[in-house]
C-alpha positions in Angstrom: 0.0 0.0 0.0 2.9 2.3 0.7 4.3 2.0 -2.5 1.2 3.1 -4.2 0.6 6.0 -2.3 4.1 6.6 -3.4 3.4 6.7 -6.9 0.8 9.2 -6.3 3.6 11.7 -5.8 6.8 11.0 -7.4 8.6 13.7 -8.6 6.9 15.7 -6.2 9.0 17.6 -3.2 8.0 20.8 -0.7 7.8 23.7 -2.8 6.0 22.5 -6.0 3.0 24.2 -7.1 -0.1 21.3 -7.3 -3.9 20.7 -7.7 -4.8 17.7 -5.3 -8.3 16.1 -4.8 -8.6 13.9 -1.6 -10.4 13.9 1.8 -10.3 16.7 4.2 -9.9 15.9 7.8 -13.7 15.8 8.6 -14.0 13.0 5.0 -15.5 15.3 2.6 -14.1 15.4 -0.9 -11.9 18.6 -1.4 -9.8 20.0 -4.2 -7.0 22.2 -3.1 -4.7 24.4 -5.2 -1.6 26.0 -4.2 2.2 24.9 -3.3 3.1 21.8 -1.3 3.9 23.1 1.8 6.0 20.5 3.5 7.2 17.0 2.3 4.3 14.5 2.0 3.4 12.1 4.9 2.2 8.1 5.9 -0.9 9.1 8.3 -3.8 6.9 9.6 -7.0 9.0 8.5 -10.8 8.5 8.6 -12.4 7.1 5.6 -15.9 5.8 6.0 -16.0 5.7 9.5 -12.9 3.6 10.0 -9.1 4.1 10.3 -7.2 3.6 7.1 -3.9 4.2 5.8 -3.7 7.8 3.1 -0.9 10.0 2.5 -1.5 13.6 3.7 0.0 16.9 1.9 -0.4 20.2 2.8 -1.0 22.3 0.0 -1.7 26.4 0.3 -0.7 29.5 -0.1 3.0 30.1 -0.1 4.5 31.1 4.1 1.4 29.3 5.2 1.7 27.1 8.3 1.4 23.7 7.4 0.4 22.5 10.8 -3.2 24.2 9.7 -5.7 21.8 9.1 -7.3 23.8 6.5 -4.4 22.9 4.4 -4.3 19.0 4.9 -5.6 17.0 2.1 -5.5 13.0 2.7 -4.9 11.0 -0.7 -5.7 7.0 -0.4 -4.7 4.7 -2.9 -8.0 4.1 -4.3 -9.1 8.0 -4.3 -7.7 10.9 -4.6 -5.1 12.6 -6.7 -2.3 15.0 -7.3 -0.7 16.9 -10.1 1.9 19.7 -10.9 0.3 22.8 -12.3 1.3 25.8 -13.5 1.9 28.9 -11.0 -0.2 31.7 -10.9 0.5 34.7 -13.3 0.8 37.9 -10.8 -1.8 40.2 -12.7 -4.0 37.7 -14.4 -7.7 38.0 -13.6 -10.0 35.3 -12.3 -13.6 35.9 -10.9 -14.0 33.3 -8.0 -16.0 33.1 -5.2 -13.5 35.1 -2.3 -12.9 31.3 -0.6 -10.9 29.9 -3.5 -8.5 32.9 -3.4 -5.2 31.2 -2.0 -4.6 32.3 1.7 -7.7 33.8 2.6 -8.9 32.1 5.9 -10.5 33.7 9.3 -6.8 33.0 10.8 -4.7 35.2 8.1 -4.9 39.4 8.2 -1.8 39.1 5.4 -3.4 38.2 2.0 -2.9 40.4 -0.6 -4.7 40.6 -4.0 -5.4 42.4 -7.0 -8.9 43.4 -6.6 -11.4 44.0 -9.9 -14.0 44.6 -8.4 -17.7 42.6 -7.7 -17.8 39.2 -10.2 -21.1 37.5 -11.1 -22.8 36.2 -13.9 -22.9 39.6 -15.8 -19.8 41.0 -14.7 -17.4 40.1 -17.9 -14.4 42.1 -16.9 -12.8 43.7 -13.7 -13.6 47.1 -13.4 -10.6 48.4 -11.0 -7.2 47.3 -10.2 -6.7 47.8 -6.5 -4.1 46.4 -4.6 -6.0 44.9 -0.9 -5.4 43.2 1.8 -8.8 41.3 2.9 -9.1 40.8 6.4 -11.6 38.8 8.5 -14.3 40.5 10.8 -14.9 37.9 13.2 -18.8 38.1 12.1 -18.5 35.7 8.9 -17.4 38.7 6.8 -14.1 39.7 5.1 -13.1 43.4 4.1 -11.2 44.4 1.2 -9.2 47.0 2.2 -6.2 49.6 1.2 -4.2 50.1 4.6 -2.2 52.8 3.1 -5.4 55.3 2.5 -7.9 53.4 5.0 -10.3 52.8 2.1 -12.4 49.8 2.5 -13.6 48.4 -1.0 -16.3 46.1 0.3 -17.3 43.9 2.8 -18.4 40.5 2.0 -18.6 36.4 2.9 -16.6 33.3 1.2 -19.7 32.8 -1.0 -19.2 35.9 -2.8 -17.9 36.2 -6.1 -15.0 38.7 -7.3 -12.4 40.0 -9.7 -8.6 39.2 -8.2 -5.5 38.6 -9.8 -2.0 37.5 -7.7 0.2 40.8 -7.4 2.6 41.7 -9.6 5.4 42.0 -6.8 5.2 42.3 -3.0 5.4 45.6 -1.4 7.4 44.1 1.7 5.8 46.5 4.2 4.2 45.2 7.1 0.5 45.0 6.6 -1.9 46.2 9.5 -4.6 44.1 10.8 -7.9 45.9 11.2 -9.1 49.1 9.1 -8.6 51.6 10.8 -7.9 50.2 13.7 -4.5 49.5 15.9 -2.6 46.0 15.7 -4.2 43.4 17.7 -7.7 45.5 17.4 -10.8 43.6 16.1 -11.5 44.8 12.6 -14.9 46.6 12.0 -18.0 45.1 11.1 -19.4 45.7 7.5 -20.2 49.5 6.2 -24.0 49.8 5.7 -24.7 49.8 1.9 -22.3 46.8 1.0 
């Protein structure tokens, strides 16, 4: 069995950017995207309500911890997979809902994106190019905001759909944690109107 799940990832190390289907740790079927954040691992895992041998990778956005459990994806040797894929263009557009933009997570105040704007299915283009940190609020909403001019752009859940791209280079500042607010402050609830 070992040497099947080893198959699944040869040619594979830490590092690598890859698409991988498997279990999460609750047993649903997820599909994670981003780089392989730590060498893969031989782990006992629930499947079907039993114990069985899988091999676990943690795949994310790049500096992410991979001791988070939202990054763990469980591959068995009858289900599951994983493949090398490209790396994400800094400045090309997608519209996705906000919770399959890499690194966005209740527990991170550090993402940075490209922001275009509200997506949906009459929105055919972005219609800004913003650079934003998105923060979470603590009430099941995430702001998209500018730190440097305290502008928030808009206030919304995972579900929503929008224009982001990857930036085109990292402005190496440090990033603040709530809109206008102090480091370590809760960030503000959502503006009326959004």
């Amino acid at each position: 069995m070992k040497t099947e799940l080893q198959k699944l990832i040869d040619g594979l190390s830490a590092g690598d950017h890859v698409t991988t289907t498997g279990s999460d740790t609750r047993g649903h079927e997820v599909t994670r995207t981003g780089y392989l954040l730590a060498e893969p691992k031989l782990v006992n895992a629930r499947r079907d309500g039993s114990s069985a041998k899988g091999l676990r990778l943690c795949v994310g956005a790049k500096d992410t911890d991979p001791s988070e459990r939202s990054t763990w994806t469980t591959l068995f040797p009858d289900a599951g997979s994983v493949e090398r894929t490209p790396e994400p263009e800094p400045g090309k557009w997608s519209m996705t809902e906000l919770r399959s933009v890499p690194g966005v997570k209740a527990s991170s105040h550090k993402t940075r994106i490209l922001y275009g704007g509200k997506g949906g299915a009459r929105s055919t283009e972005p219609t800004q190019a913003t650079p934003v940190t998105v923060t979470y609020t603590d009430e099941g909403y995430y702001t998209l905001w500018d730190p440097d001019t305290d502008t928030t752009y808009a206030v919304i859940t995972l579900a929503a759909k929008i224009w982001w791209a990857h930036l085109t280079r990292d402005s190496g500042r440090d990033v603040p944690l709530a809109p206008g607010g102090s480091e370590g402050e809760a960030p503000a609830g959502p503006v009326s109107g959004s």
